[in-house]
Backbone bond lengths (Angstrom), bond angles and torsions (degrees), N, CA, C in turn:
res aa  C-N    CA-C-N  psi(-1)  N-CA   C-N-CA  omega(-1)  CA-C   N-CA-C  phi
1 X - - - 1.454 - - 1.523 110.80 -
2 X 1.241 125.83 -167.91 1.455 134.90 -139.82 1.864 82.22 -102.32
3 X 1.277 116.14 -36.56 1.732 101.62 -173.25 1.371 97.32 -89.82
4 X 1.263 138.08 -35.44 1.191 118.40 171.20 1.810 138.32 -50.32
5 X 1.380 84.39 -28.50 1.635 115.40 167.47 1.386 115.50 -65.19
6 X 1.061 124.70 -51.11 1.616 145.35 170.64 1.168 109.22 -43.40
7 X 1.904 115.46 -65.75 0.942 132.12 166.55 1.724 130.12 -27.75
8 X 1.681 109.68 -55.56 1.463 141.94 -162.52 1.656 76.51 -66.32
9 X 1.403 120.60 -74.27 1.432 129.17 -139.44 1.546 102.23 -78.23
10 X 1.355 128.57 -27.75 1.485 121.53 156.65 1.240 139.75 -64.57
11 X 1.348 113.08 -14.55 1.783 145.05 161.54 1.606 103.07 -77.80
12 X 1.507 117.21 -59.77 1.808 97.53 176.17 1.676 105.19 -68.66
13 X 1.242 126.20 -21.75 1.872 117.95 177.96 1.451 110.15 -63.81
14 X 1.347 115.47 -30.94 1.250 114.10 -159.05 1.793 101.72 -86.60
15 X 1.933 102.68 -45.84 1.467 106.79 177.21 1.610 107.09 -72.77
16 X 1.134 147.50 -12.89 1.276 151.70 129.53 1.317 119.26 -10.86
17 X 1.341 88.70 -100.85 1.585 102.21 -179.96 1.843 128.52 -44.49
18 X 1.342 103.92 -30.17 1.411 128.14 152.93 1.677 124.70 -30.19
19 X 1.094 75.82 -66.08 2.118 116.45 -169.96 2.096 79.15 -69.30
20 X 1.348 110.51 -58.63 1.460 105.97 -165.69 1.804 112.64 -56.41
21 X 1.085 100.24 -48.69 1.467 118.66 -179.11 1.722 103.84 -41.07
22 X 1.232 93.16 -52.47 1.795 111.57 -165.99 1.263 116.09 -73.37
23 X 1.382 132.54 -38.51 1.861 145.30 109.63 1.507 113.18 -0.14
24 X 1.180 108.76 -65.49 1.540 103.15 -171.00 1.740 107.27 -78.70
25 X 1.019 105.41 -40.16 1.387 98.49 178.76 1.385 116.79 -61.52
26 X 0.994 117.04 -32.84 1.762 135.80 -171.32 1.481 99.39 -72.82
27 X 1.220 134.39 -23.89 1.442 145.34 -161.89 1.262 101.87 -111.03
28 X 1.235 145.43 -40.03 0.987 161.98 97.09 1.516 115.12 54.15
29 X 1.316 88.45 -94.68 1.519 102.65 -176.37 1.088 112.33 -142.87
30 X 1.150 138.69 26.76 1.797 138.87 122.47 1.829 101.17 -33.02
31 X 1.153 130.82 148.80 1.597 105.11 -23.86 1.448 123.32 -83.64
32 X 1.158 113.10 32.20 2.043 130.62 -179.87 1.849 83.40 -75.22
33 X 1.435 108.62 108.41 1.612 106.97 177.02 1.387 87.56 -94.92
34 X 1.193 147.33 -83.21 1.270 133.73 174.45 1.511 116.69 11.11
35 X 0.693 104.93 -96.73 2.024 136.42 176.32 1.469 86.13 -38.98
36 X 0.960 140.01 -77.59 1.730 145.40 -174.23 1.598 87.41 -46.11
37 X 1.290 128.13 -84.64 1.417 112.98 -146.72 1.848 112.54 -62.44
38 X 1.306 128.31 -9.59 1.322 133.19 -137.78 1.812 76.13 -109.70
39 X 1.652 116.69 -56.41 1.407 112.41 -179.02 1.360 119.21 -60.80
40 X 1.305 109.74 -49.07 1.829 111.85 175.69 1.164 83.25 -54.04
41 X 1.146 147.90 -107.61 1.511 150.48 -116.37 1.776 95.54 -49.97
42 X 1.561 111.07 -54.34 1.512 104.81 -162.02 2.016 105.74 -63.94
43 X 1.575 93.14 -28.98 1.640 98.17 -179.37 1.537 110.45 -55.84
44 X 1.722 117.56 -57.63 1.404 123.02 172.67 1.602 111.74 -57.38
45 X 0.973 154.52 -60.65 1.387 142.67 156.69 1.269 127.66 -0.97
46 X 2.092 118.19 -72.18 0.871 134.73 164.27 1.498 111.77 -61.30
47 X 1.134 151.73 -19.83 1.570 160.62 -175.22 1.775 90.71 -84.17
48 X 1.652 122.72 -76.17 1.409 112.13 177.03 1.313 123.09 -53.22
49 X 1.099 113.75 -43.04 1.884 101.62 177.85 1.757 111.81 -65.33
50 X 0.976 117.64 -37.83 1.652 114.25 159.74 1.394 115.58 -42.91
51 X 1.244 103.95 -51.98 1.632 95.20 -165.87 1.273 107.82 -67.87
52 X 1.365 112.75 -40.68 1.528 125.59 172.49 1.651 109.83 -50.83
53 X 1.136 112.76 -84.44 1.554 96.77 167.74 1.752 139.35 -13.98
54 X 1.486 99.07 -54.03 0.864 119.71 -179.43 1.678 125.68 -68.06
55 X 1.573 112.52 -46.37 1.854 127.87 168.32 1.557 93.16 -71.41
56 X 1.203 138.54 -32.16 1.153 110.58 -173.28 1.831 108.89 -98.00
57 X 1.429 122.86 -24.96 1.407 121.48 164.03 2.061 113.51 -53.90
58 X 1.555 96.30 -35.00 1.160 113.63 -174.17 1.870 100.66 -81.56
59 X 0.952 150.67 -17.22 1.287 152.08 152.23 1.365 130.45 -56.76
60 X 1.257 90.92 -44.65 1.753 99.46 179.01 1.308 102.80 -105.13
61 X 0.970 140.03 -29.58 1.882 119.30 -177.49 1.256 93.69 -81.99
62 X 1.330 149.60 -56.85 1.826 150.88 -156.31 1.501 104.70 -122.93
63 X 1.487 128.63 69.50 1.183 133.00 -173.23 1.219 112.93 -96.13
64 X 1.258 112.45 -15.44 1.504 121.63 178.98 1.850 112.19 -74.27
65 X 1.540 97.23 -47.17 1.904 114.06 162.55 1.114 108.55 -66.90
66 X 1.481 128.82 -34.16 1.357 117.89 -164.29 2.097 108.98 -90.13
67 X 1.287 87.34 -18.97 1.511 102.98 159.92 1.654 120.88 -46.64
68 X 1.368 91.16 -79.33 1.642 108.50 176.65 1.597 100.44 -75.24
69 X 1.277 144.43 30.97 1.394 107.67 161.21 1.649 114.22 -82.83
70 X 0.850 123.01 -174.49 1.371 141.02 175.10 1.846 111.07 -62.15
71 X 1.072 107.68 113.76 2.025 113.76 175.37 1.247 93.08 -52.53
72 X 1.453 148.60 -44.72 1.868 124.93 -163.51 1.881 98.13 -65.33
73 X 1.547 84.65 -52.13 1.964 93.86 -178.67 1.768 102.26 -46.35
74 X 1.376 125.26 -83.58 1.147 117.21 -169.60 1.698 127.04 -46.63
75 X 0.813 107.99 -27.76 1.764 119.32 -172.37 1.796 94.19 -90.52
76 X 1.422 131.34 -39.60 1.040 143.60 -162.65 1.504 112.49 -77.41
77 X 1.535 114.30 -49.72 1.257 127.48 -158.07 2.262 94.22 -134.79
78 X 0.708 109.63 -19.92 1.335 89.85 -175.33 1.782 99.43 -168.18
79 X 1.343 106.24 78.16 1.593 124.84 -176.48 1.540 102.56 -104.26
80 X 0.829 155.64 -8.13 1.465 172.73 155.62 1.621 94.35 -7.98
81 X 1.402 110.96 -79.21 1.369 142.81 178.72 1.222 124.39 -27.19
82 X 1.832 97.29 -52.25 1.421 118.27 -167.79 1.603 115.15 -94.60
83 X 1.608 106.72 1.92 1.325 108.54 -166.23 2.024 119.68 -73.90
84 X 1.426 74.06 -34.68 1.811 81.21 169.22 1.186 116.32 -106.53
85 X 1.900 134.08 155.05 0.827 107.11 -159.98 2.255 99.46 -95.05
86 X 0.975 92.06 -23.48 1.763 82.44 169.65 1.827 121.10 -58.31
87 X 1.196 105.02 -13.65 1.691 119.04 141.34 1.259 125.94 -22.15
88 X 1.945 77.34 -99.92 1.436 81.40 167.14 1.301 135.11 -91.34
89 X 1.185 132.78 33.19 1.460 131.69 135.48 1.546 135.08 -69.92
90 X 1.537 82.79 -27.46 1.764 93.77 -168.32 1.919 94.97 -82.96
91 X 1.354 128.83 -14.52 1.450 121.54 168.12 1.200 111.31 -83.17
92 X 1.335 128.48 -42.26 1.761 135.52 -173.91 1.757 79.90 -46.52
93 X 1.378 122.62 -84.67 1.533 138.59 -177.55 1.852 101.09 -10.75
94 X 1.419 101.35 -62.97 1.318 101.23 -168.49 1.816 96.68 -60.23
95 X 1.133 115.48 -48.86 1.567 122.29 -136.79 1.749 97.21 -55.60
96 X 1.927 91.83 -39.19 1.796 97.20 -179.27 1.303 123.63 -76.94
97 X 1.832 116.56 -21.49 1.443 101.72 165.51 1.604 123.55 -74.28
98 X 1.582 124.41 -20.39 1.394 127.48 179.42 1.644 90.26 -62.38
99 X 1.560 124.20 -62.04 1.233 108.95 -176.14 1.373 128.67 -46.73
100 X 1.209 97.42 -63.32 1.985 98.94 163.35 1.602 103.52 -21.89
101 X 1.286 105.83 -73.59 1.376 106.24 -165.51 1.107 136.35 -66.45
102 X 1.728 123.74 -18.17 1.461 148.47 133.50 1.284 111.01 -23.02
103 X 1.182 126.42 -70.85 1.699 147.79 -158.68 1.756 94.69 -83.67
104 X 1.046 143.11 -0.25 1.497 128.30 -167.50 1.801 86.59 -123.03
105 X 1.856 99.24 -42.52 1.680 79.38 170.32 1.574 140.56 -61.92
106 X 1.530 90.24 -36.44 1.704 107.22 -174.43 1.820 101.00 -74.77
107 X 1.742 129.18 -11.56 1.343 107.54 -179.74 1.902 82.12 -99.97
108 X 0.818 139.79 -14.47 1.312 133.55 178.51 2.005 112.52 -70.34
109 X 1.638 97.49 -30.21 1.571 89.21 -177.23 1.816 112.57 -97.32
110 X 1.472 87.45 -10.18 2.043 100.24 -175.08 1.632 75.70 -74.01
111 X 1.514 144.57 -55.93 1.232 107.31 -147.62 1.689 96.22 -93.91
112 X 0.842 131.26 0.23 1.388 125.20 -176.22 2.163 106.40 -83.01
113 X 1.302 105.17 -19.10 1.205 121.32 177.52 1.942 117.23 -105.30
114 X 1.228 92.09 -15.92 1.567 99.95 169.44 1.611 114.18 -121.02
115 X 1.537 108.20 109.42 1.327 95.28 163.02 1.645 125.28 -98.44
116 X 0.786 131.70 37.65 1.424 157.42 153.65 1.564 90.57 -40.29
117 X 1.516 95.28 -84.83 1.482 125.80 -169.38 1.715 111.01 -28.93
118 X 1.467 107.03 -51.04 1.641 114.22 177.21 1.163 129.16 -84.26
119 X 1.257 105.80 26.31 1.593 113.51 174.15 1.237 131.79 -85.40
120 X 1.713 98.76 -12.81 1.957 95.33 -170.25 1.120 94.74 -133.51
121 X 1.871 121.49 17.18 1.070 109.23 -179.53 1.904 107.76 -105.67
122 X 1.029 97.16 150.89 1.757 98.99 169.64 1.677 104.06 -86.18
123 X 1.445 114.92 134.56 1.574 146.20 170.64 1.655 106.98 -86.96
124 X 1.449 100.40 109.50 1.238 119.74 -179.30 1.830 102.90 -100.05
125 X 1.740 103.29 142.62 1.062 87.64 171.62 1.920 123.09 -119.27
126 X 1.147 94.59 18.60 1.681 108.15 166.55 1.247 121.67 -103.44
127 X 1.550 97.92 -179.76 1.650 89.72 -146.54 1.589 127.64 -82.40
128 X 1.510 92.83 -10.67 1.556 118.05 -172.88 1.738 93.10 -110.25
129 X 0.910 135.87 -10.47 1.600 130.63 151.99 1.736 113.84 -68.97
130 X 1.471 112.16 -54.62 1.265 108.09 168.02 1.770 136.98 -56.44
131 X 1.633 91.74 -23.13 2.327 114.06 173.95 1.324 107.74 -77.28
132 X 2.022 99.41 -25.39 1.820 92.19 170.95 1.561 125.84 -79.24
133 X 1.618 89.07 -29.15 1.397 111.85 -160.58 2.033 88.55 -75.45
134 X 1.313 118.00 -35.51 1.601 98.30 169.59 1.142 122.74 -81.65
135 X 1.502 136.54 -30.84 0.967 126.33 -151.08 1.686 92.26 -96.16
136 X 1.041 132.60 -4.37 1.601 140.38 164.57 1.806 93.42 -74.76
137 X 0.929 130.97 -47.86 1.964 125.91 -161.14 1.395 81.86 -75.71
138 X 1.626 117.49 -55.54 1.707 95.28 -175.78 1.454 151.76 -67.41
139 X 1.283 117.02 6.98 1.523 148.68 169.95 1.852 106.49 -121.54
140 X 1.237 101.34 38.92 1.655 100.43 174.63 1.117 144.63 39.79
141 X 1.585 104.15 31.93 1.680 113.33 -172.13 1.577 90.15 -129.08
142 X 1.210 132.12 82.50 1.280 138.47 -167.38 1.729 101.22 -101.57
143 X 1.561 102.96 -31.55 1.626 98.83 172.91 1.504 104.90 -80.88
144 X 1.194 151.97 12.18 1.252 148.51 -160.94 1.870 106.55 -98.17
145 X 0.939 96.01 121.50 1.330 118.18 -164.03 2.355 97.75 -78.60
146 X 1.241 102.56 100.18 1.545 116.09 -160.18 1.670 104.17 -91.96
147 X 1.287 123.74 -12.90 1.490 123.92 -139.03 1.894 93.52 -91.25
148 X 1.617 105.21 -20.41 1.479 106.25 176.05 1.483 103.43 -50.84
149 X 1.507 128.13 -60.09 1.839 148.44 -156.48 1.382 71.51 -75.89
150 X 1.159 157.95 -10.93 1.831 134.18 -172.68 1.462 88.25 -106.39
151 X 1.408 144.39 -38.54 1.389 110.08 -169.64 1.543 90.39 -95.30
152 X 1.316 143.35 -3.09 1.152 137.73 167.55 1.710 106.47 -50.38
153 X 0.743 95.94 -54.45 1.806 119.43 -161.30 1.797 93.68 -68.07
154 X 1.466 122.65 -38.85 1.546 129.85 -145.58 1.949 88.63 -92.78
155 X 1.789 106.36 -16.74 1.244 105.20 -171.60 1.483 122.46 -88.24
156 X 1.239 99.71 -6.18 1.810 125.62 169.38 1.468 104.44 -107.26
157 X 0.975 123.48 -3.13 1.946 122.62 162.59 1.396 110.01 85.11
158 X 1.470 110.24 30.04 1.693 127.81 -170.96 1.912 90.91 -100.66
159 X 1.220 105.92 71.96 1.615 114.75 -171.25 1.954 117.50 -99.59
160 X 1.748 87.10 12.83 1.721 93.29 -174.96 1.754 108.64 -160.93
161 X 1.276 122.84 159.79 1.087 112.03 174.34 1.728 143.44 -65.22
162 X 1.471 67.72 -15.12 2.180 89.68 -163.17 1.820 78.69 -83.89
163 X 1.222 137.54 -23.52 1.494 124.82 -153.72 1.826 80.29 -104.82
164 X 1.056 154.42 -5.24 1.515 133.33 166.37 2.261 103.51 -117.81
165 X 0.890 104.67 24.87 1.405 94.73 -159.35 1.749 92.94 -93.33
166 X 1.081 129.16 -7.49 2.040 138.71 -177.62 1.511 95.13 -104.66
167 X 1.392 122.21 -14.44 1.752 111.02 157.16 1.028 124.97 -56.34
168 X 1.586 106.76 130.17 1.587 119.58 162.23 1.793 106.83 -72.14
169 X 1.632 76.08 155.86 1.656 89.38 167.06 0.993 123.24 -47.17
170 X 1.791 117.28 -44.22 1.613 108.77 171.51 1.319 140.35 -64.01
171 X 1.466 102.14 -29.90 1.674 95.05 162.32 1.136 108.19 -82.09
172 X 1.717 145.75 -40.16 1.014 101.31 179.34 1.172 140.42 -87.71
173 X 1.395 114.89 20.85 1.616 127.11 140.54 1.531 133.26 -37.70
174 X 1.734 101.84 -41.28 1.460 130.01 172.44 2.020 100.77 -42.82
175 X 1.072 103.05 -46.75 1.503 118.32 -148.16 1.929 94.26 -93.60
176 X 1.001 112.03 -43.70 1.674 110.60 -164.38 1.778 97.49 -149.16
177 X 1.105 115.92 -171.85 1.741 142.29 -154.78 1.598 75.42 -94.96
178 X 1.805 92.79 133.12 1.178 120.03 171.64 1.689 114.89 -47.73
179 X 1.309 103.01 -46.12 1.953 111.25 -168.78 1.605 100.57 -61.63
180 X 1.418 124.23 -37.15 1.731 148.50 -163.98 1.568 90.75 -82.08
181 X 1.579 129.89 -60.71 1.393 108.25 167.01 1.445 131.91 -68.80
182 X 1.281 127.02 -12.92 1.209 128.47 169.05 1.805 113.05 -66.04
183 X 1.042 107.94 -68.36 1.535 117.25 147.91 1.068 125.48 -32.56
184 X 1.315 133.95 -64.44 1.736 121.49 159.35 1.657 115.33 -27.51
185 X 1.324 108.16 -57.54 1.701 138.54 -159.67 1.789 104.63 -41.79
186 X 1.791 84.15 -51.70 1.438 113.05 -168.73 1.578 105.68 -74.63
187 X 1.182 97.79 -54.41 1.827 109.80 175.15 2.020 97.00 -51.16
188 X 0.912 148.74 -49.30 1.167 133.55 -152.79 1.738 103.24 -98.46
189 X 1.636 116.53 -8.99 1.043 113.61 164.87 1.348 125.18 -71.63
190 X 1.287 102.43 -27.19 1.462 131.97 -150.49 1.861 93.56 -100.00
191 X 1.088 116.43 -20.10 1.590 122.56 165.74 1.484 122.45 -82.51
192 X 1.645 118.41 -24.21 1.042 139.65 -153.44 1.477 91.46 -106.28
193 X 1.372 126.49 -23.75 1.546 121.78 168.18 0.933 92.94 -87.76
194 X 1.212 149.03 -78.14 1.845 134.50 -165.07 0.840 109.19 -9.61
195 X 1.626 112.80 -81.40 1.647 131.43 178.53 1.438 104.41 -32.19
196 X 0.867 143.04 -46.03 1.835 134.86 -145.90 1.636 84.45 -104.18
197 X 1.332 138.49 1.76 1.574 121.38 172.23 1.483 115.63 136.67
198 X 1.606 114.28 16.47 1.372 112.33 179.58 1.900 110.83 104.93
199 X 1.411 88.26 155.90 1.900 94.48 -179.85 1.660 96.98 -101.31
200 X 1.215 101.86 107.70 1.890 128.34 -177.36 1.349 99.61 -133.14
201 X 1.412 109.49 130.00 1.129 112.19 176.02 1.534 113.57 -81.57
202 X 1.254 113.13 2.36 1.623 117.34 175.59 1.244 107.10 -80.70
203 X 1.497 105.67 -23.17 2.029 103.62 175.25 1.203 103.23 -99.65
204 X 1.330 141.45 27.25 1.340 141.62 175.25 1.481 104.09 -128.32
205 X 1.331 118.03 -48.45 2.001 112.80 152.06 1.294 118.43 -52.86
206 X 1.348 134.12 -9.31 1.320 119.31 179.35 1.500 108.53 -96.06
207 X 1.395 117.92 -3.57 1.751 109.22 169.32 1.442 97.90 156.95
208 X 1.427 119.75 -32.05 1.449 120.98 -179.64 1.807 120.32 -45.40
209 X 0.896 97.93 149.62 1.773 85.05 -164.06 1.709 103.66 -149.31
210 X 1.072 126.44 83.21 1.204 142.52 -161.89 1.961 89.43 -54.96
211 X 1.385 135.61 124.62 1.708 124.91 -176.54 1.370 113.61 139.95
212 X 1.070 103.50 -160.10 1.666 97.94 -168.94 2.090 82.56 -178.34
213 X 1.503 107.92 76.82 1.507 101.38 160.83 1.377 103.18 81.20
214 X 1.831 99.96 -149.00 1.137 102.58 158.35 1.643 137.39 -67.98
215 X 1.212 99.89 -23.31 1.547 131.22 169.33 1.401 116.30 -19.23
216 X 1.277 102.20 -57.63 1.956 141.50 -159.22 2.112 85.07 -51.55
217 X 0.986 103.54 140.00 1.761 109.47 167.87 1.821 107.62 -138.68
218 X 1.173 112.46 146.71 1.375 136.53 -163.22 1.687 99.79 -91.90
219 X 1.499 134.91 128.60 1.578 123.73 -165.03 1.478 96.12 -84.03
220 X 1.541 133.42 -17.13 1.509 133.32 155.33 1.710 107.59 -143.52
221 X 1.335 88.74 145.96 1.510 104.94 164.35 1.168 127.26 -0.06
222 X 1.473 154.49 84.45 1.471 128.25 160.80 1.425 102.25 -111.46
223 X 1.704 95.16 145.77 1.409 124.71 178.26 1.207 109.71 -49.96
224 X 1.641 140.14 165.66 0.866 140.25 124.46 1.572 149.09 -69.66
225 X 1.366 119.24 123.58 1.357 116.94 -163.66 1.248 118.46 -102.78
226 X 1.425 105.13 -18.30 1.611 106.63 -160.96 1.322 111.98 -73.42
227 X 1.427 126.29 115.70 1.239 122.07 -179.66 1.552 115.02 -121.13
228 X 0.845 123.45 159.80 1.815 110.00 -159.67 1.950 87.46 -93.83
């Protein structure tokens, strides 16, 4: 497509102009080897710390893109990232909480833009009726009637969010459908970054880890990259 294209042709400008830089200097002052080796060297310096800057600025703000780009692109133009492997683990990590968090917004704005959707559902007005009532729209059961798992929950004296939010998945499995506590789990993680400064994937590359173990589930498929 037309951004991928964009993309291609700003990667040969950049390795271009590079290659040009390194030409002129070489032309330059050949045969001054001195002067030649002291400029190449200071030119390559300033060229690696860019890139460096750059694969790793480019990791943590767009980790989810920088996930899926292309292995020639990443290894080619911005391998920095991928060089260790706690690297690249710590982006895969990021890549699945942006998704998580992608997929909970877009079923959160389809029903906020469709009222279709709120027709067969009952409107809770507490606070752990409303964490069911999302984390049900965000796994696509938006007609699913949630308010049973709310007096479940109201019958153990779990009457607020801050009082179920240190639950594991397994108990709150106890209370409602395994897929609905996983989703809760995620939903209250995913509240708990807001609070601390917003959903950035730069605070989710630094250790944050949207899951619970093996527990933790991905809202689609991602490949595996990690290769030793």
């Amino acid at each position: 497509n037309l951004l991928l294209l964009c993309h291609i042709l700003l990667t040969c400008i950049f390795v271009f102009v590079s290659v040009g830089v390194a030409l002129g200097v070489y032309i330059k002052f050949v045969p001054k080897w001195p002067e030649l080796a002291i400029s190449l060297s200071f030119f390559l310096v300033v060229l690696s710390y860019g890139m460096w800057a750059a694969s790793n600025l480019a990791a943590e703000e767009i980790s989810l893109e920088y996930y899926h780009f292309p292995m020639w692109f990443k290894w080619g133009i911005f391998p920095y990232p991928m060089l260790r492997r706690g690297g690249r683990q710590k982006i895969r990590k990021a890549a699945e909480a942006r998704a998580k968090e992608l997929k909970a917004r877009a079923f959160q704005e389809r029903s906020r833009l469709d009222p279709a959707s709120s027709k067969s559902r009952r409107v809770s007005r507490t606070s752990v009726g409303k964490l069911l009532r999302r984390s049900a729209d965000s796994i696509g059961r938006s007609d699913f009637d949630v308010s049973k798992y709310e007096a479940r929950l109201e019958e153990d004296w779990y009457n607020n969010v801050s009082e179920i939010g240190n639950l594991s998945v397994e108990i709150l499995s106890k209370y409602m459908p395994r897929r609905l506590a996983e989703e809760v789990h995620n939903q209250l993680a995913l509240d708990k970054l807001n609070k601390e400064g917003g959903m950035r994937s730069s605070h989710i590359a630094s250790g944050v880890y949207v899951g619970n173990g093996n527990e933790s589930r991905v809202s689609w498929k991602m490949e595996d990259t990690d290769s030793d």
